[in-house]
C-alpha positions as a printed Julia matrix, in Angstrom:
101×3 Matrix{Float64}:
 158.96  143.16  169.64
 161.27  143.2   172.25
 159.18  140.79  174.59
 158.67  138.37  171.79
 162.22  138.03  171.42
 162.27  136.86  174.72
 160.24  134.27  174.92
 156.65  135.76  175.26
 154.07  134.73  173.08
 152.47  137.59  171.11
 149.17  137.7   172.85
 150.92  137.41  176.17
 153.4   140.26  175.03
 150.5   142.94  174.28
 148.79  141.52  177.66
 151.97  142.29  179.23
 151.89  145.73  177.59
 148.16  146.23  178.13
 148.92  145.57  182.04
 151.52  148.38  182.2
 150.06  151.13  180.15
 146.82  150.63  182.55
 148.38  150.02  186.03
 151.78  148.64  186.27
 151.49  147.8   190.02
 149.19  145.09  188.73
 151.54  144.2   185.88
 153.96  140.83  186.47
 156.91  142.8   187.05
 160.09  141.11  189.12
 161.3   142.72  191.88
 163.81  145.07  190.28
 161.34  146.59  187.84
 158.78  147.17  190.73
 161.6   149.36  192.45
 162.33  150.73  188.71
 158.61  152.13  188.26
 158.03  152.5   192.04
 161.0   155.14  192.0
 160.48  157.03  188.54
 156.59  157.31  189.77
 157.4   159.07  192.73
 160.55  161.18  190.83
 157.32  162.46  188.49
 154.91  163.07  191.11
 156.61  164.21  194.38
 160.43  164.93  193.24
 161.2   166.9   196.1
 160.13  163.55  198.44
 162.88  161.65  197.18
 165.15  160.76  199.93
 167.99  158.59  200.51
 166.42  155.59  201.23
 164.22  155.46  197.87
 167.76  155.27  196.23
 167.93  152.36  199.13
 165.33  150.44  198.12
 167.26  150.78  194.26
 170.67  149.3   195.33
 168.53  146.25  197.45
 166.61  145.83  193.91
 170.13  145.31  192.63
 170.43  148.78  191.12
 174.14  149.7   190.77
 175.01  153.82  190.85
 175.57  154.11  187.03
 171.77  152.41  186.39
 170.16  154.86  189.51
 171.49  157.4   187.61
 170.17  156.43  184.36
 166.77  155.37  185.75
 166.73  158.96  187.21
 168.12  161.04  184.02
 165.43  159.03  181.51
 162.7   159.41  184.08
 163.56  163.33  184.1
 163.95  163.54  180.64
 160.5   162.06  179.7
 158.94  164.65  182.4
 160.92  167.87  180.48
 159.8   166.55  177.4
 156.12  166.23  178.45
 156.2   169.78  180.03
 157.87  171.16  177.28
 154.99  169.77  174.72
 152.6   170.4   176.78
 153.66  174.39  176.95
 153.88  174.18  173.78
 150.37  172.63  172.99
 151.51  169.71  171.36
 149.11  167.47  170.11
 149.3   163.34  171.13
 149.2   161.18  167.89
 145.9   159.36  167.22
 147.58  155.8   168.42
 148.93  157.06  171.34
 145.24  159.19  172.34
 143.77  155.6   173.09
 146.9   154.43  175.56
 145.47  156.86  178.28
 141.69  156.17  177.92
């Protein structure tokens, strides 16, 4: 796992993952991926809100044009995939069912 390869402890890496998948405002995120989350949040819930100082608050996390625009591109992506499943009925895998209950 990615977070194990960086130093974290395997129980602290699923805590770590356990933290985001329920609420990642209470997950110990730095600074950066707060803005990150904070941003592709409010791209998936209220995209026409998005105004220029949301891609402010990106550049003062240390966000750079070419990363805005791939935080905003994968963040899309992942809600036209969603939709399109959902249209389409698509069913979740049993492991991922229990991530949102």
């Amino acid at each position: 796992m990615l977070l194990e390869r960086e130093g974290r402890p395997a129980g602290e890496a699923d805590a770590f993952v356990r933290a985001l998948s329920e609420d990642y405002q209470c997950a110990p995120l730095s600074a950066s991926d707060r803005a990150m989350l904070d941003y592709a949040v409010k791209l998936t819930h209220a995209p026409a809100s998005i105004r220029a100082d949301d891609i402010g608050r990106l550049r003062q996390a240390g966000f750079d044009d070419v990363a805005i625009h791939d935080i905003c591109a994968i963040t899309a992506y992942f809600a036209f995939v969603n939709r399109m499943a959902d249209g389409l009925g698509v069913e979740l895998e049993p492991r991922l069912r229990e991530v949102g209950s």
